[in-house]
KOLTIDO-129196 format. One record per residue (C-alpha): residue in three letters; y, x, z. Coordinates in Angstrom, 1 decimal, padded with zeros to 4 digits, m for minus. Each point is the difference from the previous one (the first is absolute). Layout:
! residues N
- ALA | Y | X | Z
...
END
This chain:
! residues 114
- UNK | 000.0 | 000.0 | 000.0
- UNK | 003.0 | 001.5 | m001.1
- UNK | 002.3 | m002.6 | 002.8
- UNK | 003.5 | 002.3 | 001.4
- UNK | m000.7 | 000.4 | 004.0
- UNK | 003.7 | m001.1 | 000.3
- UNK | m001.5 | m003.8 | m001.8
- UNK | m000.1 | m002.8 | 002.5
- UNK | m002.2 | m001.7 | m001.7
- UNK | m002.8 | 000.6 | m002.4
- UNK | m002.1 | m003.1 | m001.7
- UNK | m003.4 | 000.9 | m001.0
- UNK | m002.5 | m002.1 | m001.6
- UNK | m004.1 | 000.6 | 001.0
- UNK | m002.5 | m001.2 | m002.0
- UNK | m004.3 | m000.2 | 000.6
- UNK | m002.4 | m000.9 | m002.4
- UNK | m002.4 | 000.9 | 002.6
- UNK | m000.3 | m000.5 | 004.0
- UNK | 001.6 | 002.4 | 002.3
- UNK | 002.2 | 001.0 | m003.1
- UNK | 003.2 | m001.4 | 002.1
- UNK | m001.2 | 000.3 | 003.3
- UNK | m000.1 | 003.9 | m000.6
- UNK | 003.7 | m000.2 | m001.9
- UNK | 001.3 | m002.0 | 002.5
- UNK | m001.0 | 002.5 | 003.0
- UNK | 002.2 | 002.5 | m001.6
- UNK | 002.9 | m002.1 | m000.8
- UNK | m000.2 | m001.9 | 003.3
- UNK | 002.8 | m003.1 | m001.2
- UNK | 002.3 | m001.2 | 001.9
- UNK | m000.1 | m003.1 | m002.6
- UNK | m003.5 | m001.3 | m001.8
- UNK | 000.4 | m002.4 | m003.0
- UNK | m003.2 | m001.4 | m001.4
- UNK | 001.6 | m001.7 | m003.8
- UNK | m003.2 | m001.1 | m001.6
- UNK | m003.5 | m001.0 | 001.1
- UNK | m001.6 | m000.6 | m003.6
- UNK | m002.9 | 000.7 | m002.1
- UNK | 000.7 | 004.0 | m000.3
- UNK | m002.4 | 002.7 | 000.5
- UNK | m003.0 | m002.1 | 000.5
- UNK | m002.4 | 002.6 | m001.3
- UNK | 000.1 | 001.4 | 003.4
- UNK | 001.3 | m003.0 | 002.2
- UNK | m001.9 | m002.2 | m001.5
- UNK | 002.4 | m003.3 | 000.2
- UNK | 003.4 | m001.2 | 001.9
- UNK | m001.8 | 000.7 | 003.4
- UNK | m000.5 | 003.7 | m000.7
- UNK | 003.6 | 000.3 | m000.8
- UNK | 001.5 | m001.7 | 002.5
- UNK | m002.1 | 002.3 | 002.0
- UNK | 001.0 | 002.9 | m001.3
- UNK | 003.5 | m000.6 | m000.1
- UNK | 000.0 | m001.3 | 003.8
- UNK | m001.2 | 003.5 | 000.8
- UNK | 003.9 | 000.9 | 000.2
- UNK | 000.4 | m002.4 | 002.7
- UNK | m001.1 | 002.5 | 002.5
- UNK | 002.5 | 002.8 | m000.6
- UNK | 002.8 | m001.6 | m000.1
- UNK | 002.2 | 001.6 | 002.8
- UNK | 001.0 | m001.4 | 003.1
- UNK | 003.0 | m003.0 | m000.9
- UNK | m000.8 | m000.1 | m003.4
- UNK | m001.3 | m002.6 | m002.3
- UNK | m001.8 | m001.8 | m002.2
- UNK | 000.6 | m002.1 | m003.1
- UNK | m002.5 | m001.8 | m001.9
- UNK | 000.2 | m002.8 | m002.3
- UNK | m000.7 | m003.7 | 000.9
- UNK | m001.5 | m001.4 | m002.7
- UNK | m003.4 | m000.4 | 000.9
- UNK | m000.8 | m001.2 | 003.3
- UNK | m003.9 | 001.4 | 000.0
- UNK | 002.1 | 003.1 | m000.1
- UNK | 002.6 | m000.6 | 002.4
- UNK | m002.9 | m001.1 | 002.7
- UNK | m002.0 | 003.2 | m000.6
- UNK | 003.1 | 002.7 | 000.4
- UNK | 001.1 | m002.6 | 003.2
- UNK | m003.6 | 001.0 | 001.5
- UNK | m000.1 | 003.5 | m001.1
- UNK | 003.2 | 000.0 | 001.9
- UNK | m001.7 | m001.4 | 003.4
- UNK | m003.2 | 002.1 | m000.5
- UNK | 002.6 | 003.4 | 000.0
- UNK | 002.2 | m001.2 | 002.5
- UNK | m000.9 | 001.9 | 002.6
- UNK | 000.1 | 003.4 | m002.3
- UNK | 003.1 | 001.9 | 000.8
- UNK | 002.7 | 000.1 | m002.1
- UNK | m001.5 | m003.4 | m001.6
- UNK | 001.8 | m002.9 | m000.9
- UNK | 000.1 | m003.2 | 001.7
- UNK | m000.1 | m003.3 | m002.0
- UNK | 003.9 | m000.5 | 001.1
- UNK | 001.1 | 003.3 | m002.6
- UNK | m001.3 | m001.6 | m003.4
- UNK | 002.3 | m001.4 | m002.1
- UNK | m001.4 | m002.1 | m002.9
- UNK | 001.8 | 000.1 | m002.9
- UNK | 003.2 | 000.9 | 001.5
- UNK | m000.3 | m002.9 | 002.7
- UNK | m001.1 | 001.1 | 003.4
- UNK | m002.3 | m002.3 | 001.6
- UNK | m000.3 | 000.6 | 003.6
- UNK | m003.4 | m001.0 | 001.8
- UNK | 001.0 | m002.5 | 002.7
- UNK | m003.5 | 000.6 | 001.7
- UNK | 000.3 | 003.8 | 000.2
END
């Protein structure tokens, strides 16, 4: 990466057409911000279907630093349901992120029973 150390910010796009593909990437970046645009039919040679790459691209979800976020898209609640329980299953990793710091497509939706 050829990013100035005077930058404040620095956007990066990961990519995984296989598991553990972004969970490595995003152990080096560690994010203070996760955005998960698409959940479609790419890569399936490897993930199979839209499970396997929701999958994969949840594997960010657990090194995103301390106060960050996520964004993920809302179009497909079988999608939203699985990332809301991926969320409780991690919760009590450090760092993780509660179900109150997602923001779905730019609307935050706080969880009134968390």
């Amino acid at each position: 990466i050829n990013a100035s150390p005077k930058s404040d910010y620095l956007v990066l796009e990961i990519g995984a057409s296989k598991f553990n593909d972004i969970d490595h990437l995003s152990k080096i970046i560690k994010p203070d911000v996760g955005i998960i645009t698409n959940i479609g039919n790419s890569h399936l040679e490897e993930l199979k279907n839209t499970n396997g790459v929701l999958r994969v691209k949840s594997e960010i979800i657990t090194h995103i630093k301390k106060n960050g976020f996520l964004v993920v898209p809302n179009d497909n609640e079988k999608h939203l349901k699985e990332i809301r329980s991926y969320l409780s299953k991690h919760n009590s990793i450090p760092n993780s992120l509660s179900p109150k710091e997602v923001v779905y497509s730019g609307k935050v939706i706080v969880d009134s029973n968390s």
